[in-house]
C-alpha positions as CSV (number, residue, x, y, z in Angstrom):
1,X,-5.8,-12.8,15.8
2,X,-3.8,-10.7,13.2
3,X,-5.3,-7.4,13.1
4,X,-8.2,-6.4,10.5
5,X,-7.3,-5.0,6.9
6,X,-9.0,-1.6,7.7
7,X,-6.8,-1.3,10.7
8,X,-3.7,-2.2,9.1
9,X,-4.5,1.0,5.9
10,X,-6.1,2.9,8.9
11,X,-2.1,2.9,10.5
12,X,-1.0,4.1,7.1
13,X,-3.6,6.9,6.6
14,X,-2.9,8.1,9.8
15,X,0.8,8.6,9.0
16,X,0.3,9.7,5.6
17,X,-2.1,12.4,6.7
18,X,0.0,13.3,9.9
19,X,3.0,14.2,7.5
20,X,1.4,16.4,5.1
21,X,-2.5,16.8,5.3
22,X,-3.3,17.5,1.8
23,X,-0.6,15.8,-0.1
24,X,-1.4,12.8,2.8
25,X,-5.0,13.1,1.9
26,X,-3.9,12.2,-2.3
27,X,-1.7,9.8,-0.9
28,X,-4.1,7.8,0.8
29,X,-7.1,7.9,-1.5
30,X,-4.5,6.9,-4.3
31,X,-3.4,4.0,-2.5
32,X,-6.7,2.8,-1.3
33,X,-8.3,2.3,-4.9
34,X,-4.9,0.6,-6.3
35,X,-5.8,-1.8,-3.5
36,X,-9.5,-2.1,-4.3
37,X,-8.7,-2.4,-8.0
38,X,-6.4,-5.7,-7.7
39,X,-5.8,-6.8,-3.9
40,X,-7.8,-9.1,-2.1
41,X,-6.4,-8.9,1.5
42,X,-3.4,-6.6,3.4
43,X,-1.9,-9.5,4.9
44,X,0.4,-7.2,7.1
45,X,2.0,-3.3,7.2
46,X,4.5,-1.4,8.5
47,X,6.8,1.2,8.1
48,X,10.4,1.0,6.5
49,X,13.6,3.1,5.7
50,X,14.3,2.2,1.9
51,X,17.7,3.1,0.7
52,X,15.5,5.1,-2.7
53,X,12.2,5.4,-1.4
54,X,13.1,7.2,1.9
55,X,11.0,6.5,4.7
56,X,8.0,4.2,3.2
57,X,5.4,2.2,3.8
58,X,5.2,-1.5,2.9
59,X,2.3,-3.6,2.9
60,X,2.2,-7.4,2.5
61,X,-0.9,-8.2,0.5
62,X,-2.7,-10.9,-2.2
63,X,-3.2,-9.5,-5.9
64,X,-6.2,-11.4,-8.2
65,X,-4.3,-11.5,-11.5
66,X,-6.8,-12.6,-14.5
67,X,-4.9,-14.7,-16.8
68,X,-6.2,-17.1,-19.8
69,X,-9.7,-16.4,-18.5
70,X,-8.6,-17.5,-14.8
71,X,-8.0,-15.4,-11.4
72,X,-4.7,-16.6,-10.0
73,X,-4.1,-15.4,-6.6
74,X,-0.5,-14.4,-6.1
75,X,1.5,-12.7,-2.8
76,X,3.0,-9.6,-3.3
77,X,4.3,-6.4,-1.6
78,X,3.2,-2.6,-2.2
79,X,5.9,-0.2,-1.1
80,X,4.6,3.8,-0.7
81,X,7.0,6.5,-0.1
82,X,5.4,8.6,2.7
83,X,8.9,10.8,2.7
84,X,8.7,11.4,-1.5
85,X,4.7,11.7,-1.3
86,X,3.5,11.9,-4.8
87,X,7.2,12.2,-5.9
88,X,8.2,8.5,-6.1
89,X,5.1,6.3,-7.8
90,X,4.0,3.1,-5.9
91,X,5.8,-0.1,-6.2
92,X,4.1,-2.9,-6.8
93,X,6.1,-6.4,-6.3
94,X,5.2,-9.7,-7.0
């Protein structure tokens, strides 16, 4: 069984807090109401050196996206710079 959604942002907290613990705090707050504004599930996480983004966070998750008076439900990928903190803004991919 893949592991729950609040352990997978739980991992991230922990790292984001652990490497600055106000900045960290921001970070993670931030980041958890972009995902309660438009994602439906983290599908997976884990941490990743990007060549821009230093080392990040990257989290596999669904996205509702209203369109024509519809919800579509579309994959997508948030990357977080935990090395930037509030440096580099989120990355939203779809």
């Amino acid at each position: 069984m893949p592991p729950s959604q609040r352990v997978l942002f739980e991992q991230f907290y922990k790292k984001a807090v652990a490497l600055g613990a106000k900045k960290g705090k921001k970070l993670g707050k931030d980041i958890y109401n972009l995902l309660c504004q438009q994602t439906l599930m983290i599908c997976s996480y884990q941490e990743v050196m990007h060549k821009e983004y230093g080392h990040s966070a990257f989290f596999g998750i669904y996205i509702r996206v209203p369109y024509n008076g519809k919800d579509y439900i579309i994959p997508g990928s948030l990357l977080v710079s935990l090395h930037y903190f509030l440096d580099k803004r989120p990355l939203l991919i779809f």
